[in-house]
Backbone bond lengths (Angstrom), bond angles and torsions (degrees), N, CA, C in turn:
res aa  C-N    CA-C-N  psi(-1)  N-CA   C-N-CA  omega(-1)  CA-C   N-CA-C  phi
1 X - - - 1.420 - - 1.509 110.10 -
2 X 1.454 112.62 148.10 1.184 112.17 169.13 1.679 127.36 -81.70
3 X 0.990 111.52 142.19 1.678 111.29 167.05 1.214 117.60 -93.72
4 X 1.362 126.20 134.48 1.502 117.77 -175.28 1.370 93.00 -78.01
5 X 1.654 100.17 143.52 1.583 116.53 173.46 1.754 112.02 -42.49
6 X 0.759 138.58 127.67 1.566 145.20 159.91 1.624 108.31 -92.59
7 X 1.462 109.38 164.58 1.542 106.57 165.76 1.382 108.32 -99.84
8 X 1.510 94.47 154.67 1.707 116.13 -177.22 1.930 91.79 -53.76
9 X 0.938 99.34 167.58 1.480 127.94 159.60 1.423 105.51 -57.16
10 X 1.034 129.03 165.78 1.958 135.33 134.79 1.037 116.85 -100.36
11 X 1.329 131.05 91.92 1.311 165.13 129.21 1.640 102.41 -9.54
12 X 1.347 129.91 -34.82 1.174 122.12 -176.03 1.750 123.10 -60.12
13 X 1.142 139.57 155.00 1.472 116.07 176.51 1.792 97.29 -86.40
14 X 1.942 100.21 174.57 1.312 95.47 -176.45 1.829 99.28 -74.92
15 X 1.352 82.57 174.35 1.433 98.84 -175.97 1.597 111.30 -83.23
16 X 1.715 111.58 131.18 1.569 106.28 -175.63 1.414 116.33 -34.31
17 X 1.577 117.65 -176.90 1.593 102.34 161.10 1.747 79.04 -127.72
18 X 1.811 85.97 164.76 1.535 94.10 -166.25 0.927 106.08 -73.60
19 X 1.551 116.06 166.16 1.715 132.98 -171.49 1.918 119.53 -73.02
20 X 1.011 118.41 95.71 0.999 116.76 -155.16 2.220 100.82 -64.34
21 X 1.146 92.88 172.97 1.633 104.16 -176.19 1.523 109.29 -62.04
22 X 1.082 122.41 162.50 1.720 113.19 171.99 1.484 111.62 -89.79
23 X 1.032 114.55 -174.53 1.713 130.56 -160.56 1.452 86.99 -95.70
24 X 1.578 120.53 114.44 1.455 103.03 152.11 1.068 150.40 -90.44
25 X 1.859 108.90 44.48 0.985 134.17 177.06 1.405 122.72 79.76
26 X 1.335 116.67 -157.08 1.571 106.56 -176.36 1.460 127.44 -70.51
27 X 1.170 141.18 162.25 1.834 129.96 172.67 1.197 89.00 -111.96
28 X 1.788 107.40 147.28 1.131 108.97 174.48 1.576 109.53 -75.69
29 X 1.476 83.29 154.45 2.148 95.60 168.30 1.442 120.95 -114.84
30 X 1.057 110.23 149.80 1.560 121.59 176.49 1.488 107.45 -67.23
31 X 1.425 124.54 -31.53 1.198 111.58 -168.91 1.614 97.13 -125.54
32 X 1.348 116.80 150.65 1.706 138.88 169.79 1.578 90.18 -46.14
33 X 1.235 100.87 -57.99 2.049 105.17 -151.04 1.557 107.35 -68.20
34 X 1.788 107.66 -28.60 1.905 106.73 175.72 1.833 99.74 -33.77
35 X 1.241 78.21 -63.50 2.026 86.53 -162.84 1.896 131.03 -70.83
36 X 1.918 94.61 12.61 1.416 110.17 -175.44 1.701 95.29 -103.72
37 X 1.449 94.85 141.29 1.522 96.44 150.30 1.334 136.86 -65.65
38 X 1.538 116.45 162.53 1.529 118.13 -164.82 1.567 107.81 -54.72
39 X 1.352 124.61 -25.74 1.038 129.86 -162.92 1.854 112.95 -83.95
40 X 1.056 94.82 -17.87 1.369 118.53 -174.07 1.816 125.58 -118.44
41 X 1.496 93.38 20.25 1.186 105.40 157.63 1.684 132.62 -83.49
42 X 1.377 108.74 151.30 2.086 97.81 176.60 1.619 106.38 -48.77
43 X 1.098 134.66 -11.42 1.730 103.80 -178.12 1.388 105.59 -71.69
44 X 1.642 103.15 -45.48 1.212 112.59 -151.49 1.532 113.58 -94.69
45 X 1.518 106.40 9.22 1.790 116.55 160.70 1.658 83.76 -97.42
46 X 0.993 143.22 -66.99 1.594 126.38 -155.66 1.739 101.39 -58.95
47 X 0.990 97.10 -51.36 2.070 92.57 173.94 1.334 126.71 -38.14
48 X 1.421 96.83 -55.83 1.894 107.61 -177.70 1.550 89.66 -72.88
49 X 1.495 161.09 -60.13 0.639 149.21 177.31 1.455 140.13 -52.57
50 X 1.322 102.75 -12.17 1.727 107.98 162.97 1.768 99.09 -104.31
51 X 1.574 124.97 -16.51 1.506 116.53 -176.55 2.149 84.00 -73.01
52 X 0.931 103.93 -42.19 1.893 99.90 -162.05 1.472 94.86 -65.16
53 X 1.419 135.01 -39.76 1.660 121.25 163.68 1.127 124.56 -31.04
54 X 1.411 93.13 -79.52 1.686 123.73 -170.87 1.517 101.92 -44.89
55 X 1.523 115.08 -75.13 1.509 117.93 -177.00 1.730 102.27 -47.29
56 X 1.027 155.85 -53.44 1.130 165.71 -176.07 1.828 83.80 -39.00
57 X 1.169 117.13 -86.28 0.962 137.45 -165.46 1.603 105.25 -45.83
58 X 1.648 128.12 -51.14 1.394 115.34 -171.64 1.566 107.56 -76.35
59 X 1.449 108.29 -12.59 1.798 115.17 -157.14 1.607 94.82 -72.96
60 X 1.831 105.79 -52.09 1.669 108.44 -168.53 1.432 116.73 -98.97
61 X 1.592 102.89 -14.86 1.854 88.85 -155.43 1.164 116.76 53.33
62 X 1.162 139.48 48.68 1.731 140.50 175.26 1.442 98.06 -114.87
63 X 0.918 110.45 130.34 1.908 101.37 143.55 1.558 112.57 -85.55
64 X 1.171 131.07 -25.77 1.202 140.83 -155.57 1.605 95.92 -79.34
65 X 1.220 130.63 -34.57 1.616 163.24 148.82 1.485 118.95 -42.42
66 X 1.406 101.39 -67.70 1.302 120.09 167.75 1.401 116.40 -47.40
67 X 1.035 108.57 -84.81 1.855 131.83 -169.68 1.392 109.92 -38.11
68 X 1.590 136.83 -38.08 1.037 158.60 172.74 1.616 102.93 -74.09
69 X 1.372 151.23 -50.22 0.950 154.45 130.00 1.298 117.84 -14.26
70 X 0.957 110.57 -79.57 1.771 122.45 154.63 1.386 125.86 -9.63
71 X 1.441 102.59 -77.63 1.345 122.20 172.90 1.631 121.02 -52.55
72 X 1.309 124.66 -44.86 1.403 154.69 136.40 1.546 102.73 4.39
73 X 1.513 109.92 -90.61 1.438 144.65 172.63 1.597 110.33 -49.76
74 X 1.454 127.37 -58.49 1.267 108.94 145.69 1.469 164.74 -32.08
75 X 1.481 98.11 -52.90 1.875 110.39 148.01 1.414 109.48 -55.85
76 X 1.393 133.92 -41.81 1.016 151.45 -170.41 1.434 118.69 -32.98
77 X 2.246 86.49 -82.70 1.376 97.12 147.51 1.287 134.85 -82.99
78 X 1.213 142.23 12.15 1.746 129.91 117.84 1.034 116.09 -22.71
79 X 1.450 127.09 -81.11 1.351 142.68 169.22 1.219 107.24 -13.97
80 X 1.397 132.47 -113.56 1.265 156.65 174.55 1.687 119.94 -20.40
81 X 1.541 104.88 -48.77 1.604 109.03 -171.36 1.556 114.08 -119.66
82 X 1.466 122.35 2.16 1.611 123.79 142.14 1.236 123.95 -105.74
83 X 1.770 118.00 -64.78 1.125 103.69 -176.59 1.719 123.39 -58.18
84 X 1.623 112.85 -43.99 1.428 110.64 -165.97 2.002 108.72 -53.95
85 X 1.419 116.36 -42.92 1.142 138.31 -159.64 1.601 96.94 -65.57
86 X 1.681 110.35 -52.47 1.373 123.66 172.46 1.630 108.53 -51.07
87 X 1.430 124.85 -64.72 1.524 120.47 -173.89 1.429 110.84 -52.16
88 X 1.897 121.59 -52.24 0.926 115.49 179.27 1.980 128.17 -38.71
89 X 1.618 83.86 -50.94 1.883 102.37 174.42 1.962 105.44 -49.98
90 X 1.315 92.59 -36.84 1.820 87.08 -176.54 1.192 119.90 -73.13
91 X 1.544 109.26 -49.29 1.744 120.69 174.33 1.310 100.12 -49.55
92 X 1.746 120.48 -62.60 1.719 99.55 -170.51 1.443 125.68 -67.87
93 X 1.612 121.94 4.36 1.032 93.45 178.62 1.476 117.56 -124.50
94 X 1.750 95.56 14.85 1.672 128.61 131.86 1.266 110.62 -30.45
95 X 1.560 129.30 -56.87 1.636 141.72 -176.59 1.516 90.16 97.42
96 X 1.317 136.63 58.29 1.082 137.47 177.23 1.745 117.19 -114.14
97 X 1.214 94.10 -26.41 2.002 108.47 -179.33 1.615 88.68 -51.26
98 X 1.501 112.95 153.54 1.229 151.74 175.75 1.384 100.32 42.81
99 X 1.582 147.65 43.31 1.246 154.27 148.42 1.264 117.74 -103.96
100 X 1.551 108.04 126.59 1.564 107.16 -164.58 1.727 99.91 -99.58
């Protein structure tokens, strides 16, 4: 019996897809924290920083323990949630965000 002719396959591979544009990198943000991870947001520096008091505090009963702990966590958050937030605000409005 005959088979009616069919067509071949296409054997060819598919065709690339075109090269898309590159990333132009970061956009600037208004805020320090847009571009922080969840973990590294102000709740969760003021949290770990009153859990590192407190526990300090139920572990020794010291103040002498404590207070030093304390103090610690304070510069800390200085650190982290005025000054860093403050430099960032200056650099961007330097016009420096997303320039490498």
């Amino acid at each position: 019996m005959n088979q009616p002719d069919r067509p071949e396959p296409d054997l060819d591979p598919a065709p690339e897809p075109a090269p898309t544009a590159p990333s132009p990198g970061p956009t600037p943000s208004d805020s320090l924290w847009d571009l922080k991870p969840w973990w590294c947001q102000p709740w969760t520096i003021l949290l770990t920083g009153v859990l590192g008091i407190g526990s300090s505090w139920l572990i020794w009963h010291r103040w002498w323990l404590t207070g030093p702990a304390a103090a610690a966590v304070l510069l800390w958050w200085w650190l982290f949630l005025v000054l860093a937030p403050r430099a960032y605000s200056q650099y961007q409005s330097m016009g420096n965000v997303g320039k490498t």
